[in-house]
C-alpha positions as CSV (number, residue, x, y, z in Angstrom):
1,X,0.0,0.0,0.0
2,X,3.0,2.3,0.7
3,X,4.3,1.8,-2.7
4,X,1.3,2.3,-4.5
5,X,0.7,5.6,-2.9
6,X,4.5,6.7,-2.5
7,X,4.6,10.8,-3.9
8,X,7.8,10.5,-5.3
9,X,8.3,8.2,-8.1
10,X,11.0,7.5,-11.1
11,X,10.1,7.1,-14.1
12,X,12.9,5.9,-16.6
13,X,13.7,7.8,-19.9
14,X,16.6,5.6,-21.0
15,X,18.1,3.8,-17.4
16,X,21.0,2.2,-19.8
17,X,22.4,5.7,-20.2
18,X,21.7,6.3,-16.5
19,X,18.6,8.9,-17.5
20,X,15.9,9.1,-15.4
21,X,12.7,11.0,-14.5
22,X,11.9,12.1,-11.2
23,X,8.6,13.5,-10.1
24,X,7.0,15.2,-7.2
25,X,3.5,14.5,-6.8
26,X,2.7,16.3,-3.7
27,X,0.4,19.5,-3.7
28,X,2.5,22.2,-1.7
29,X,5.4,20.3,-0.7
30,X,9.1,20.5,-2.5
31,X,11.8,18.3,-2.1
32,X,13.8,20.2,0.7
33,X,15.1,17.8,2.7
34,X,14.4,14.7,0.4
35,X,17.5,12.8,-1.0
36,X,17.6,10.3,-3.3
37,X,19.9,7.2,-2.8
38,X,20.6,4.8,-5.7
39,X,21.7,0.9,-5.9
40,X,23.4,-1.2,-8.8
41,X,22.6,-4.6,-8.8
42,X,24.2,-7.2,-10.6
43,X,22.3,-10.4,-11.0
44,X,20.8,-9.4,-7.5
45,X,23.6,-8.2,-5.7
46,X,25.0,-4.8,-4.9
47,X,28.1,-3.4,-6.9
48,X,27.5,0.3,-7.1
49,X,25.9,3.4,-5.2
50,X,25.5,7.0,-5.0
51,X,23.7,9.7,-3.2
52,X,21.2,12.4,-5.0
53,X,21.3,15.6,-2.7
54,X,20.5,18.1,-5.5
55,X,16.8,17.9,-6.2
56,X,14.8,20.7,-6.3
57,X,11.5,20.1,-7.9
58,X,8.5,22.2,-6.9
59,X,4.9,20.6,-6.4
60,X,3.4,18.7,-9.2
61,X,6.3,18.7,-11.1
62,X,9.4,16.5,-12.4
63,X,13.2,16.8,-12.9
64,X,15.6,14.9,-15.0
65,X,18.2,13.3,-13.2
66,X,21.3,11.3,-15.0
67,X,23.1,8.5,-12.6
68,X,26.8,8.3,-13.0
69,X,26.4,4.3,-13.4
70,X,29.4,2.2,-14.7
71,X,28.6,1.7,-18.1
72,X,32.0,-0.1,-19.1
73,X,31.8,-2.4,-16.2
74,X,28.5,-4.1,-17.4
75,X,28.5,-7.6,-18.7
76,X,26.9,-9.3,-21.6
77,X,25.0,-12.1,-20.0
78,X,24.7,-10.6,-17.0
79,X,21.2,-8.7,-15.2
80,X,21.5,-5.3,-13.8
81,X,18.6,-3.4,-11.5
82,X,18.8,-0.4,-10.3
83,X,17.3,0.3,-6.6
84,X,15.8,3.8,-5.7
85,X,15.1,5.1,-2.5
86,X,14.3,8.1,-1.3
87,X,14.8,9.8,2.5
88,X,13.5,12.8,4.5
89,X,16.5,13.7,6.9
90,X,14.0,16.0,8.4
91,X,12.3,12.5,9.5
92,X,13.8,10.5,11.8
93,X,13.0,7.5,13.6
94,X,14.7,5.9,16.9
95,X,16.2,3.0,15.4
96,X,18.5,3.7,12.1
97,X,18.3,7.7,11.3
98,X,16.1,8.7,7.9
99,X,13.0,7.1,7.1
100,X,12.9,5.9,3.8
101,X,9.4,7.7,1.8
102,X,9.6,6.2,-1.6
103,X,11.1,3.4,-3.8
104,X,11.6,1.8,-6.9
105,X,13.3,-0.4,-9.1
106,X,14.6,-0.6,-12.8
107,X,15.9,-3.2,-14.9
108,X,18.8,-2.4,-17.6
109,X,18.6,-4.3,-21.2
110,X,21.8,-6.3,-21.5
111,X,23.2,-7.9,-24.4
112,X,22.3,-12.2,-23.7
113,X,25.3,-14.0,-22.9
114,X,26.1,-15.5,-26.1
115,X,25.1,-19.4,-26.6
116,X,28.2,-21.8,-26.2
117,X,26.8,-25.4,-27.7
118,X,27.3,-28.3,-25.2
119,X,30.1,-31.3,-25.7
120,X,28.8,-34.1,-27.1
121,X,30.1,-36.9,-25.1
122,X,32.0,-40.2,-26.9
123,X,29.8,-42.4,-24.2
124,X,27.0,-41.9,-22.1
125,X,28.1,-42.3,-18.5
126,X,24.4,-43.1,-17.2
127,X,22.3,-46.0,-17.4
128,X,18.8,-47.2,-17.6
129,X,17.1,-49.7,-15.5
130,X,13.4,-50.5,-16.6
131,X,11.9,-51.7,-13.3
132,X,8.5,-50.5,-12.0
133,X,9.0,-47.8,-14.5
134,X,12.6,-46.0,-15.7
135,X,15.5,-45.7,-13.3
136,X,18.3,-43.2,-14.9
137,X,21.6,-44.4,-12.9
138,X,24.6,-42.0,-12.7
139,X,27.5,-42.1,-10.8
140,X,26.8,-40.3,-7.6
141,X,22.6,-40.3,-8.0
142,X,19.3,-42.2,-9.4
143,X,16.4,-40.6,-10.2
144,X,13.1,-43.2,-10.7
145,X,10.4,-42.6,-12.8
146,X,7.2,-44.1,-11.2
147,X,5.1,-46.6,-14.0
148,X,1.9,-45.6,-12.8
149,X,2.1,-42.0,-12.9
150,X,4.9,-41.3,-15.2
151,X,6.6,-38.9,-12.2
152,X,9.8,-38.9,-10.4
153,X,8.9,-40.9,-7.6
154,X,12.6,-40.8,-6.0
155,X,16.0,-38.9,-6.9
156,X,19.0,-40.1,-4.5
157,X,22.0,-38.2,-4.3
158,X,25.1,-39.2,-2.7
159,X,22.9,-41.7,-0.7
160,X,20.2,-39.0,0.7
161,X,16.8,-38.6,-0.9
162,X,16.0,-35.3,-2.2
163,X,12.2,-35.7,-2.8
164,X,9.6,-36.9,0.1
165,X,6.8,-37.1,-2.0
166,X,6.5,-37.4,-6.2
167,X,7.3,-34.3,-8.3
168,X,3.6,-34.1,-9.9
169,X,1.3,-31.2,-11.6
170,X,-0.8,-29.3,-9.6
171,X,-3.3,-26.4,-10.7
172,X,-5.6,-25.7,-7.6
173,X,-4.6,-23.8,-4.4
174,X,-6.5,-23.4,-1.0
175,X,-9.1,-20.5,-1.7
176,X,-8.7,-17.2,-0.4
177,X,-11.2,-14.8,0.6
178,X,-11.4,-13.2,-2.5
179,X,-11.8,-16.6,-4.5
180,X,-14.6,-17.6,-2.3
181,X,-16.8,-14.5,-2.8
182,X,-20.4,-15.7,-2.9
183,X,-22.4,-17.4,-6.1
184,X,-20.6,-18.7,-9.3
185,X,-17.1,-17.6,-8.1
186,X,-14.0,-19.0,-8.4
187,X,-13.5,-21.4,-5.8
188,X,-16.5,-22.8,-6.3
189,X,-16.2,-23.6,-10.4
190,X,-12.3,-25.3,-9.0
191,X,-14.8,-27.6,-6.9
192,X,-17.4,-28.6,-9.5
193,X,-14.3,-30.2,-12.0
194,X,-12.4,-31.2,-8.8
195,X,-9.7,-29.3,-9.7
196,X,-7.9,-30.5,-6.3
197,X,-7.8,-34.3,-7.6
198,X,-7.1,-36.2,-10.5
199,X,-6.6,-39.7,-11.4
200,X,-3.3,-40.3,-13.7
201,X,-3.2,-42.1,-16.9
202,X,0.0,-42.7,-18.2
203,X,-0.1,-43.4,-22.1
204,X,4.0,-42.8,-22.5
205,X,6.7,-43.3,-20.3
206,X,9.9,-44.0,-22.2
207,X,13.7,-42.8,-22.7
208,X,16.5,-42.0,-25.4
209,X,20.1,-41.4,-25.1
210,X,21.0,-38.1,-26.6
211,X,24.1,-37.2,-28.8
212,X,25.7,-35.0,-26.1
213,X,25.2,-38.4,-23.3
214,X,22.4,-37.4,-21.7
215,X,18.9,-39.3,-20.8
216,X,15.9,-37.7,-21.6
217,X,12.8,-39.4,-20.3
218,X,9.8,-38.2,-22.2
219,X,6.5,-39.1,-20.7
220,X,2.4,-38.3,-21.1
221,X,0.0,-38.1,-18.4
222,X,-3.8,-38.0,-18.8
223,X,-5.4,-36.2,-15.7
224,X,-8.2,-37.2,-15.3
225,X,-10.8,-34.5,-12.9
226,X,-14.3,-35.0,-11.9
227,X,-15.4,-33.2,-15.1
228,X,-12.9,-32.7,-17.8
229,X,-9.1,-33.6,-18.3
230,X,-5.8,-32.1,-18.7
231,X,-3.2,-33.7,-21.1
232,X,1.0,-33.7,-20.0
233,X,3.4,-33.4,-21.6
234,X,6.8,-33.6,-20.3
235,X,10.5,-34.1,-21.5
236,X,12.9,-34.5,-18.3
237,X,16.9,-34.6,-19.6
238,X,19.2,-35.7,-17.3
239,X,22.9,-34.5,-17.4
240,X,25.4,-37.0,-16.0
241,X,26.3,-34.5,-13.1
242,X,22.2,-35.5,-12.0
243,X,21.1,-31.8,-13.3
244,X,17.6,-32.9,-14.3
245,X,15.9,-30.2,-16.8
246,X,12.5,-30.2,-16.6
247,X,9.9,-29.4,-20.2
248,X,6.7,-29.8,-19.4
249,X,3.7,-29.1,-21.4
250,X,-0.2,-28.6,-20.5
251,X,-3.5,-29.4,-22.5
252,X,-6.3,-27.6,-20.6
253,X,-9.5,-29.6,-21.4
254,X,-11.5,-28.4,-17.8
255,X,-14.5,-26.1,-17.6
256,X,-13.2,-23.1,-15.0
257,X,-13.4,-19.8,-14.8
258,X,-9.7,-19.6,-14.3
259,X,-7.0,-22.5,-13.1
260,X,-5.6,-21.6,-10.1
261,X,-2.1,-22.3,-11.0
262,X,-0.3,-24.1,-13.5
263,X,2.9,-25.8,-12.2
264,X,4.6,-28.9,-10.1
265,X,4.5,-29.8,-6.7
266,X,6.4,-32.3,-4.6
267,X,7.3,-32.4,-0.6
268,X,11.5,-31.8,0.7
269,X,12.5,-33.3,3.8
270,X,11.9,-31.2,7.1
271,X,15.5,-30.8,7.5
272,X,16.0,-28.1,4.7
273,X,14.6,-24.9,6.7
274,X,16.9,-22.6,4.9
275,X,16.5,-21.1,1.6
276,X,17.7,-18.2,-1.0
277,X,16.4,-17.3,-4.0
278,X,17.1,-14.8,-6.9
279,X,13.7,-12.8,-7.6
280,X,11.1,-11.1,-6.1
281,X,11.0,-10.0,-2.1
282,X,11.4,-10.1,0.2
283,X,8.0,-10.6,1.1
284,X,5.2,-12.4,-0.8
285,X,4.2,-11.2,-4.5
286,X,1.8,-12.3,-6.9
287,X,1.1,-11.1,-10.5
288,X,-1.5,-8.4,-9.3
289,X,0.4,-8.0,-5.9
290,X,4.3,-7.4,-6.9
291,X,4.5,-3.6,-7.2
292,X,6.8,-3.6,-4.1
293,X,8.5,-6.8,-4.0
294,X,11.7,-5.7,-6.0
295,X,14.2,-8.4,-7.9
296,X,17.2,-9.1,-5.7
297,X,18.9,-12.2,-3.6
298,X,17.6,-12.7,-0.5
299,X,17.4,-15.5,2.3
300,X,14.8,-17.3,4.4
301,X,13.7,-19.9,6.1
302,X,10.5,-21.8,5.5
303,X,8.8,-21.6,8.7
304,X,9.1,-17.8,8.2
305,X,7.4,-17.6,4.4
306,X,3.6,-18.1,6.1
307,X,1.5,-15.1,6.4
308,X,-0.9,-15.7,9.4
309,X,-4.5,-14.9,7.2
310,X,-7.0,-14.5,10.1
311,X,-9.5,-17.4,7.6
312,X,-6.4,-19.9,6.4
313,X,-6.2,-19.5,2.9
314,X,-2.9,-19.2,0.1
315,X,0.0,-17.6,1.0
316,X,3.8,-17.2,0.4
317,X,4.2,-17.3,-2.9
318,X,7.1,-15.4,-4.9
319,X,7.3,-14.4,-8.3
320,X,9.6,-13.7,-11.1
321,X,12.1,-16.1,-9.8
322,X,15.4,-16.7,-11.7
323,X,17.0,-19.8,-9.1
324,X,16.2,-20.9,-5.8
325,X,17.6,-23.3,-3.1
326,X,16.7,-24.8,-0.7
327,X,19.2,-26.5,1.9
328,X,19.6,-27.7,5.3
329,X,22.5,-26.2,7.8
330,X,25.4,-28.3,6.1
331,X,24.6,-27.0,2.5
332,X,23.0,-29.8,1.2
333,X,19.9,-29.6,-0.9
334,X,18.3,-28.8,-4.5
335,X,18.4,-25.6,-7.1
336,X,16.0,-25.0,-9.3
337,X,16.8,-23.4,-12.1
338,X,13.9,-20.7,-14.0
339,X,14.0,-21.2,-18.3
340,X,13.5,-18.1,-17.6
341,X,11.6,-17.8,-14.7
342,X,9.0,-19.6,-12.2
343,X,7.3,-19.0,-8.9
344,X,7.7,-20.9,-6.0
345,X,6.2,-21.2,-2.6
346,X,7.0,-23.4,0.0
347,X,5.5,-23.9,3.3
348,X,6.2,-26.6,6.0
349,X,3.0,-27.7,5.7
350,X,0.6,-29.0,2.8
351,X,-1.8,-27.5,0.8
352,X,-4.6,-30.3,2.1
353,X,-3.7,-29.4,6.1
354,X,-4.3,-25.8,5.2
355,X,-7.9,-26.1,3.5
356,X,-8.7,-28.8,6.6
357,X,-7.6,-25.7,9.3
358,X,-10.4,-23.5,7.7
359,X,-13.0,-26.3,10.1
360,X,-10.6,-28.0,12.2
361,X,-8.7,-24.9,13.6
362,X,-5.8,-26.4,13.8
363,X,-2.6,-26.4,11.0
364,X,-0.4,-29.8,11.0
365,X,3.3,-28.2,10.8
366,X,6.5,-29.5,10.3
367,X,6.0,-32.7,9.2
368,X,8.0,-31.8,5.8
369,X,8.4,-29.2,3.6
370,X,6.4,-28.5,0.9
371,X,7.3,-26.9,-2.6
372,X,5.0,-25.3,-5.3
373,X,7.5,-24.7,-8.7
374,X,4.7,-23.1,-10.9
375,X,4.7,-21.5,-14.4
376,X,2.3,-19.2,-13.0
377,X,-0.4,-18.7,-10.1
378,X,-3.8,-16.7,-10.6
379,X,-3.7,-13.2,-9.4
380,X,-5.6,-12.1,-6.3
381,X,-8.1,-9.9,-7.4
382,X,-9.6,-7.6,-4.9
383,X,-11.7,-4.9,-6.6
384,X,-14.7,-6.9,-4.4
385,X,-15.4,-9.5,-2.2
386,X,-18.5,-10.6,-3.7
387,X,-17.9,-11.5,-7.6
388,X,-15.2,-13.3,-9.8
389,X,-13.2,-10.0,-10.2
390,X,-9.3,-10.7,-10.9
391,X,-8.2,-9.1,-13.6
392,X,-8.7,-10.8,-17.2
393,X,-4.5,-10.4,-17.6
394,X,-4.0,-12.1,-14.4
395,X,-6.0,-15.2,-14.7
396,X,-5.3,-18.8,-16.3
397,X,-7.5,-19.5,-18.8
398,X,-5.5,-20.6,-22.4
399,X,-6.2,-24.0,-23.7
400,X,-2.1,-24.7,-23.8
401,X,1.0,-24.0,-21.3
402,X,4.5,-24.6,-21.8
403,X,7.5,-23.6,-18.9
404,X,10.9,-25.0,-18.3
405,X,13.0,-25.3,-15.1
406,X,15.9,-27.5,-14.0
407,X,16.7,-28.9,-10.6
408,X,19.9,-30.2,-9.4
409,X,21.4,-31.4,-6.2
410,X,23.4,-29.2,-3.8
């Protein structure tokens, strides 16, 4: 709310030559006393900064600005933000000086790293085991693909599972207010297909050996709902390091006003409480709710991503997301890598325990960890209460979707 209401904001002109727009959008107040404080990231960390103390723009008005940012320093390949805040030094609180008024953030256009073809290997060090479904063998890891549902039931790594539950697609999430409204809304059209459950049908579930050595295991899933069905599509290539890159393809054939989300889910054991990701934060965004949650690295821990909604209902989730991992206290864990991006949520508790605590009152916690890795979530609407009012850019509701993301072992 602070963000969306902020008076001073930046508009950019052309942010790769450092030009920028700054404008006042108070009624009788200048900007004595206001400076401006800039940020360069670099793929989400901190490399340059400067303070603005010069602005002098009147009520209503705007003044162009030009950052001394280090052009020659940039790197094809790489991504570059730049933060904004502004302070009143005439403001202070007890605890750290200036209070900070107004933010924002830009993104520069870089030149893509350029694309470096992999080495195709003489002879595949993996191999394949056809027993209750696929098992791809490498030297430190296995990953098993289950027959009956075409998922990855188990990946080992150095002797230690990684998954606690199969990887599989998910498209529903426990109804907040705003979905429950009243008649014909949201949650209620998810409930008349039963888009919480689905019975799998797997019609493929088979492998080849690619040129460069790598397995890819290419399966499809029928879904079947209580009304309608949802076809998969997925390739999953596994490198011989146990990098496992994930191509997964949807065929929405389900009566809704809007899926939920369109993604994966799977459960991580309880033991990985820590987590860092490169995205949106530090708090919880959504694709109508993100205005403030700026791209950068930041770090967590799962029992902290919750947000205590006084009626239990979805929460957590982050956006934009280039990698995250997720690791216990000796380092060990997974990354999941964006093709480009993906949004996550994890909770230490499941989606079903949620939904029950609306009755029961009572959340199940810390049993294990459980991770959303979604191509994209509905937005949360909010106009009303009362009617099936997200916004028609923010909800689900093509007949195809196709996202990419890898996952490998820490």
């Amino acid at each position: 709310m602070k963000k969306v209401f902020q008076n001073f904001n930046v508009e950019n002109i052309d942010i790769n030559e450092g030009l920028v727009s700054i404008s006042n959008a108070n009624y009788f107040t200048d900007t004595k006393g206001i400076i401006l404080c800039w940020t360069l990231l670099e793929n989400g960390l901190p490399i340059d900064h400067d303070t603005i103390t010069a602005l002098n723009i009147a009520p209503q008005s705007k003044q162009l600005i030009e950052l001394d940012l280090p052009r020659q320093s940039l790197k094809a390949g790489n991504e570059y933000h730049v933060n904004f805040s502004f302070y009143n030094t005439e403001q202070r609180n007890y605890s750290d000086g200036s209070i900070e008024i107004a933010s924002e953030q830009l993104a520069l256009d870089i030149l893509p790293e350029p694309f470096i073809e992999k080495e195709v290997q003489t002879t595949s060090p993996l191999r394949v085991e056809r027993k209750n479904g696929l098992t791809v063998i490498g030297k430190s890891f296995h990953i098993q693909f289950d027959r009956l549902t075409g998922a990855i039931s188990q990946f080992s790594y150095k002797g230690n599972n990684l998954l606690e539950s199969p990887l599989l697609p998910c498209f529903w999430r426990v109804p907040t207010d705003n979905d429950e409204g009243r008649n014909n809304s949201y949650a209620s059209s998810w409930r008349k297909v039963g888009l919480d459950d689905y019975k799998i049908k797997t019609k493929q579930l088979d492998f080849v050996i690619l040129p460069t050595g790598d397995v890819q295991v290419y399966v499809n899933n029928l879904l079947e709902f209580k009304e309608g069905n949802i076809l998969q599509k997925a390739n999953y290539t596994i490198s011989h390091e146990g990098e496992v890159l994930i191509d997964a393809i949807f065929y929405i054939n389900i009566d809704v006003l809007s899926l939920a989300r369109v993604g994966m889910k799977c459960a991580l054991p309880v033991e990985w409480k820590n987590l860092t990701w490169f995205g949106r934060g530090p708090h919880e965004s959504y694709d109508d709710r993100k205005e403030s949650a700026y791209v950068g690295i930041y770090n967590g821990i799962v029992s902290e991503q919750s947000f205590p909604h006084i009626m239990p209902q979805e929460n957590g989730n982050k956006t934009d997301n280039r990698w995250l991992e997720i690791y216990d206290d000796f380092g060990s864990g997974i990354r999941i890598t964006g093709k480009p991006f993906f949004n996550f949520n994890i909770q230490n508790y499941s989606d079903k325990d949620l939904n029950r605590s609306k009755k029961a009152h009572t959340l199940i916690r810390g049993e294990k960890n459980w991770l959303h890795i979604d191509y994209k979530q509905m937005g949360l609407g909010g106009d009303d209460s009362w009617s099936p009012r997200v916004h028609k850019e923010f909800l689900l509701k093509n007949k195809v979707y196709h996202y990419t993301y890898a996952i490998e072992p820490l």
